[in-house]
SEMIGU-444788 format. One record per residue (C-alpha): residue number from 1; residue in three letters; chain; x negated, y negated, z. Coordinates in Angstrom, 2 decimals. Layout:
residues N
i | aa | ch | X | Y | Z
NUM | ALA | A | X | Y | Z
...
//
This chain:
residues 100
i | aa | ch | X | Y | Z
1 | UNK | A | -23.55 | 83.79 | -18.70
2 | UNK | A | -20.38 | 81.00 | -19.20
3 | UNK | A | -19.60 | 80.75 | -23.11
4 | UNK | A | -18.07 | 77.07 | -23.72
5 | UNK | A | -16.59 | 77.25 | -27.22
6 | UNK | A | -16.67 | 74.16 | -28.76
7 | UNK | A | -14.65 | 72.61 | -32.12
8 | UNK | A | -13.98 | 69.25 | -33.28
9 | UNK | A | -10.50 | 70.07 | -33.55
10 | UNK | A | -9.52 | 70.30 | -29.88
11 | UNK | A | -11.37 | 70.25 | -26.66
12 | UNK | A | -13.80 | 73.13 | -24.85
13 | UNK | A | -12.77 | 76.44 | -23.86
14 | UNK | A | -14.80 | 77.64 | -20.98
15 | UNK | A | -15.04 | 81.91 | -20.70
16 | UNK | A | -16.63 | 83.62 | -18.33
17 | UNK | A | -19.21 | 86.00 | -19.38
18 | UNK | A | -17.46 | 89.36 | -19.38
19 | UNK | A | -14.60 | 87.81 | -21.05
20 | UNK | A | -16.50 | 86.06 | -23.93
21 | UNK | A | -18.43 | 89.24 | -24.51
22 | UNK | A | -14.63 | 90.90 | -24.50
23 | UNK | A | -13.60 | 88.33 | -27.36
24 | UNK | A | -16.78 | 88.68 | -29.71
25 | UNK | A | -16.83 | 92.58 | -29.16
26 | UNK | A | -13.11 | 92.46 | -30.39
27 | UNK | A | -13.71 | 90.29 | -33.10
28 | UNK | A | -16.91 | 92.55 | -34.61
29 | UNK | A | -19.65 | 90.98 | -33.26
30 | UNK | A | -22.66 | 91.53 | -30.71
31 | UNK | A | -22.51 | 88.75 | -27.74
32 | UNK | A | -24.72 | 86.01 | -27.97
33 | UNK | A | -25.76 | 82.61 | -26.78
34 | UNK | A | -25.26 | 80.76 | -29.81
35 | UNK | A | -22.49 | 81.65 | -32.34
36 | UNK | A | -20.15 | 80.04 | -35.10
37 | UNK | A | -16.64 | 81.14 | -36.29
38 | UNK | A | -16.02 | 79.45 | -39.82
39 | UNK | A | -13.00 | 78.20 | -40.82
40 | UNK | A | -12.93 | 80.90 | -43.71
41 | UNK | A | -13.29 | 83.77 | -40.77
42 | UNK | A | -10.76 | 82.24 | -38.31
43 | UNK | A | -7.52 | 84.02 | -40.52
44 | UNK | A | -9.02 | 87.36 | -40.32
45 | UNK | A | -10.40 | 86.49 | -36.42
46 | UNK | A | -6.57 | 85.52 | -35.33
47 | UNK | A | -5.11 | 88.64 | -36.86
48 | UNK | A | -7.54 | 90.41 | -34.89
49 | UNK | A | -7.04 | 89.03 | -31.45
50 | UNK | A | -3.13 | 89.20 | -32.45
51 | UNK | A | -3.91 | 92.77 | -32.94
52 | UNK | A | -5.46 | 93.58 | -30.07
53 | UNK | A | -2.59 | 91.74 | -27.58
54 | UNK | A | 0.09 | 93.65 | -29.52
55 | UNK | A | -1.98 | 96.76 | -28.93
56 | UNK | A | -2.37 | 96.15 | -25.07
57 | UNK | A | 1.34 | 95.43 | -24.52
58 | UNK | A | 2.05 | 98.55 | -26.41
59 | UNK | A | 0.23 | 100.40 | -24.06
60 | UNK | A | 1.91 | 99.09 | -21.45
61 | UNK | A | 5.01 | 100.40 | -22.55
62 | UNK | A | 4.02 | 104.04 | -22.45
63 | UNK | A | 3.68 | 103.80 | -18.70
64 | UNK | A | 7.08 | 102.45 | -17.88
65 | UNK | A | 8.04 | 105.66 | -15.72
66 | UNK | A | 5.07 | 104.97 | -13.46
67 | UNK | A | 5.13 | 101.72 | -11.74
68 | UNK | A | 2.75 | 99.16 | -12.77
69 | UNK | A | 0.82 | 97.13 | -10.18
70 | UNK | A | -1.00 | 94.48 | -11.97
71 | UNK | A | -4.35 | 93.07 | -10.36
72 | UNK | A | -6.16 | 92.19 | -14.07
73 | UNK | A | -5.07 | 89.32 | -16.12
74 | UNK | A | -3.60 | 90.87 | -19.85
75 | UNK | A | -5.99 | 90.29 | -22.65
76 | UNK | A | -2.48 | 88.23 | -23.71
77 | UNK | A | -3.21 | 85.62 | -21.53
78 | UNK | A | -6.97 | 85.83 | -21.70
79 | UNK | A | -7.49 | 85.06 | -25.05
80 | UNK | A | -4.48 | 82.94 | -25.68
81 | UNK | A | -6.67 | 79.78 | -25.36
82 | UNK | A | -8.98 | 80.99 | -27.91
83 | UNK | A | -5.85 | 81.89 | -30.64
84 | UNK | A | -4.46 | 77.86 | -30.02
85 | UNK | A | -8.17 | 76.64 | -30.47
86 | UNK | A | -8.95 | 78.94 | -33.74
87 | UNK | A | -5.16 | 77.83 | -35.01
88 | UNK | A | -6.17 | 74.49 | -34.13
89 | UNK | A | -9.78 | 74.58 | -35.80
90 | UNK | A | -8.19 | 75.94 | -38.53
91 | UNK | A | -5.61 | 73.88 | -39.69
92 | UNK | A | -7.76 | 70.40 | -39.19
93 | UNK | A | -10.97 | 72.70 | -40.98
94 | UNK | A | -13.69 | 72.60 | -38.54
95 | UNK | A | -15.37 | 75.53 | -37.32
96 | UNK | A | -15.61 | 76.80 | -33.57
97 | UNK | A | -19.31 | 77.05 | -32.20
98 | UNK | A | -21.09 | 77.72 | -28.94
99 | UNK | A | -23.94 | 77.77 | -26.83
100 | UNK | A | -25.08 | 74.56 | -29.02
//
C-alpha cells in the first residue's frame, strides 16, 4: 500500500507502505487506509516524531567505537517531510488526511 497524506496547507506527501505504517505506529495508531490528524493532535504528533529522531540519533551514538556502515535511510530523514507538513498544517489550521 502507498499512503499520500494530504492537507490544504501544503502539497502531498507520498510514503511507501512500510514507512507510513512506521509513522502511524509511532504516533499511537493502527495503519489504515483512511486516516485524519487534527490540528488539535498535530502538537502532541510533532513532539512525538521529534522524539523518536532524537531517540534514533542517540542510539547511534552508543556505537561510535564500532564503525557504522549505513545502507537504511534514518527515521530523521524519513519522516522529516511529514514534521514540515504537520508544522505547516498546523500553523494555517487544516488537518492532514489520507487515503480520501
Amino acid at each position: 500500500m502507498i499512503y499520500k497524506f494530504k492537507s490544504k496547507a501544503c502539497g502531498d506527501l507520498v510514503m511507501l507502505g512500510e514507512h507510513g505504517d512506521q509513522l502511524l505506529r509511532l504516533l499511537g495508531r493502527e495503519p489504515a487506509a483512511r486516516g485524519i490528524i487534527e490540528v488539535v493532535a498535530m502538537p502532541a504528533a510533532l513532539a512525538t516524531l521529534e522524539a523518536a529522531v532524537a531517540a534514533e540519533a542517540q542510539a547511534g551514538k552508543k556505537d561510535e567505537d564500532e564503525p557504522a556502515v549505513e545502507t537504511a535511510v534514518p527515521l530523521r530523514q524519513r519522516l522529516w517531510p511529514m514534521v514540515e507538513m504537520l508544522r505547516q498544517s498546523h500553523a494555517a489550521g487544516h488537518p492532514v488526511v489520507w487515503g480520501v
